[in-house]
N, C-alpha and C positions, 0 to 999 in steps of 0.2 A: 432458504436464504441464510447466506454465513453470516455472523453479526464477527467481526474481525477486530480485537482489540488491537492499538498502535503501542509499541513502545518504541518512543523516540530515544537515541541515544546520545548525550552533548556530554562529553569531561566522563563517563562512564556514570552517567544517571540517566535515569528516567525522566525524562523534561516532556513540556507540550511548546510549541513556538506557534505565536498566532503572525499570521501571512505572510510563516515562513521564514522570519526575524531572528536571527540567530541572537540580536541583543533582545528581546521580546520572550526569552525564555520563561517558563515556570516549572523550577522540580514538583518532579511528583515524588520521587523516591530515589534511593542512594542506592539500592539495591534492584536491578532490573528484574533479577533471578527471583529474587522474592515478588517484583509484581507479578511477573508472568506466571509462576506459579499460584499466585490470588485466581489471576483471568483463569487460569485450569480450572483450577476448585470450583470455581466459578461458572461453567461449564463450556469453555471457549473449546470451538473445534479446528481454529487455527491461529496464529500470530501470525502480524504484521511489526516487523522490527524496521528502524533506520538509520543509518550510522549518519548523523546530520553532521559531527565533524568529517567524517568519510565523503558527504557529499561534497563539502564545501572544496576539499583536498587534493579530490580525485584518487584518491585510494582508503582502505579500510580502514578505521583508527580505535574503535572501541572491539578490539579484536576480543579482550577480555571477555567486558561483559558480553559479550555475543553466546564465546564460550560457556559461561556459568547458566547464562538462558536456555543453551540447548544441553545443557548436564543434567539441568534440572526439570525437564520436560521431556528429557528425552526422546523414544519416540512415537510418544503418544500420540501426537496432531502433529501436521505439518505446519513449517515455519519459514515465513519467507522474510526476506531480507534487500535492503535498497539501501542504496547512498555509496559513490566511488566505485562500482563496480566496471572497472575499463578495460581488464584484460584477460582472457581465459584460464592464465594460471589463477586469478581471484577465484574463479568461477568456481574451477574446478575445488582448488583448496574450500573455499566455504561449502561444496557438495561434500567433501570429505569430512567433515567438519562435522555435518552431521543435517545441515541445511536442506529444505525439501525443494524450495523455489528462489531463486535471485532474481531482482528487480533491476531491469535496469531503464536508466531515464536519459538521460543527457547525453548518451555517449548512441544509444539508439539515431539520436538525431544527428548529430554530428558525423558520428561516423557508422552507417547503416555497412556495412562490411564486415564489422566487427560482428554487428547482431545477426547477422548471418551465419557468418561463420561460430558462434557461439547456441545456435540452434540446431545448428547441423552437430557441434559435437554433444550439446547436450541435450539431446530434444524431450522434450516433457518437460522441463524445468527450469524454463525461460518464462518473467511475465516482462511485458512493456509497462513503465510508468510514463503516462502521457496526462502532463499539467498543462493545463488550458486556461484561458481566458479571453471570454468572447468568440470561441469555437480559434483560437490561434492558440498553436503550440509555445508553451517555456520553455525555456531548458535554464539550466547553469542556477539552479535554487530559485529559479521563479524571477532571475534581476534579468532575461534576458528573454523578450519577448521576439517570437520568429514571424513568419508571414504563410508558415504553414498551415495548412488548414487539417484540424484533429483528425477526423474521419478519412479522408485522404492517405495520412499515414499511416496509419490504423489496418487499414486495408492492405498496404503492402507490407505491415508488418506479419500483419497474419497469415500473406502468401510467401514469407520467411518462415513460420512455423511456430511461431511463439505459442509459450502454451494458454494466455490469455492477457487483456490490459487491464489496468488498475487507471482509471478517470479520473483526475482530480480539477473539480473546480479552483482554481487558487484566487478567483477573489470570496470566498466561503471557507476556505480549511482554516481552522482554531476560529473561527468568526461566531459558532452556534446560529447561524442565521439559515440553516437548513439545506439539505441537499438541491441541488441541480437536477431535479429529476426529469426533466425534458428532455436536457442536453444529454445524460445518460443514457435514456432510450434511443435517442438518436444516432448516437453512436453503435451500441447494442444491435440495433435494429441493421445496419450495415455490416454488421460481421457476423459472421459461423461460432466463433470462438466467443466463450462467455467473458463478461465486461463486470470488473468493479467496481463500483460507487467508491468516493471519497471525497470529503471536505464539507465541511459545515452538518452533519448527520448530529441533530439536537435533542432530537425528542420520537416518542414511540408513533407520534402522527407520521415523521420519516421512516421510519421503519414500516409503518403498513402502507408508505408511498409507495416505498421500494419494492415489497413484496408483492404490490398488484400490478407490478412491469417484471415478476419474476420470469414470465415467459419467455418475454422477449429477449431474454439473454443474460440479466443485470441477476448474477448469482450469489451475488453478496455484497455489504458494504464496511469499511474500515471508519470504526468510532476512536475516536479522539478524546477532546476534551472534556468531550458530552461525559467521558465514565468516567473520567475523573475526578471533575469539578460536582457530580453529583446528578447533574438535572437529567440522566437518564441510567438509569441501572440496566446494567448491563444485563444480568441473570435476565431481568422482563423484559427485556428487549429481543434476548434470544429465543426465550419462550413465545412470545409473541410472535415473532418470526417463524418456528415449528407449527403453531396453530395456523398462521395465516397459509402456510405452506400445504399442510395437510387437506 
């Protein structure tokens, strides 16, 4: 089980945004490059980056720091990336760039042609971000609630090729009120392709929730503000995850 630190990106910092609130922000640091390189030292086997003004934009905006992140990590772990991803030239430029995976969310739903055609050219390094609440998809930063049903698309997105989804409960992400561990298996349990937890991951009782639905598909989770704010360290959380695994 991956334990996936986030680095949000707003103004080219490192922010947390609770339920997704762009006025709701809290830095964490001015330098991305130096957190990410903490999470390395740390013993992080992958980054989760997101260009939240990118999301908001519909194209990349903290192209910078993104840059300095993957200069300074190089390419020691993979590093995946979300927010404004809409058209193949992004794709392609952030694979060049140095990027292992791109996220993409809003534009999946919207326009499923696109995510096709972005699998087919780049297959292995496509994931789906699909925000949810109450098993119904978001899109457009979580202000625009659809009538799709998660699982549903889920499925046809992984008869696209995607190389797997990122779950996000969005009434739980920045909330510390704990994972969706139901609804993630749920999901999981419907598809071939492994499923990532995301939103509300607080404490190391979520992490050994997670890790005993390891099977089912749920191959890691993206922590937040839990490792920033303190109430779960991140090192023991990973460790924990390797014993629980083992």
């Amino acid at each position: 089980m991956l334990i996936i630190p986030a680095i949000d990106l707003k103004n080219g910092q490192c922010v947390r945004l609770k339920q997704g609130l762009m006025e709701q922000a809290t830095v964490f640091s001015e330098s991305p490059a130096e957190q990410a390189r903490h999470w390395l030292d740390q013993g992080a086997r992958r980054l989760h980056l997101v260009d939240l003004d990118g999301a908001f934009a519909g194209k990349p905006k903290n192209e910078g720091a993104i840059k300095a992140i993957l200069d300074e990590v190089g390419d020691s772990i993979p590093v995946q990336l979300g927010g404004g991803i809409r058209d193949l030239d992004t794709i392609e430029r952030c694979l060049d760039d140095g990027l292992t995976y791109v996220i993409i969310g809003t534009a999946a739903v919207k326009n499923p042609g696109f995510l096709r055609d972005a699998c087919v050219a780049f297959p292995g390094h496509i994931i789906v971000g699909l925000d949810a609440k109450d098993g119904k998809v978001a899109t457009d930063g979580w202000s625009k609630l659809t009538g799709h049903e998660v699982v549903d698309l889920a499925k046809k997105y992984e008869d696209y090729g995607v190389e797997s989804i990122i779950y996000t409960d969005i009434g739980r992400d920045g909330m510390l009120s704990g994972v969706n561990v139901e609804a993630t298996v749920r999901l999981a349990q419907a598809l071939s392709i492994p499923v990532i937890a995301s939103g509300g991951l607080s404490s190391i009782e979520d992490v050994r929730a997670l890790c005993a639905v390891e099977r089912e598909g749920v191959v890691g989770t993206i922590a937040g503000r839990a490792i920033y704010d303190g109430s779960l360290d991140f090192k023991l959380a990973q460790e924990a995850a390797d014993k629980a695994g083992a």
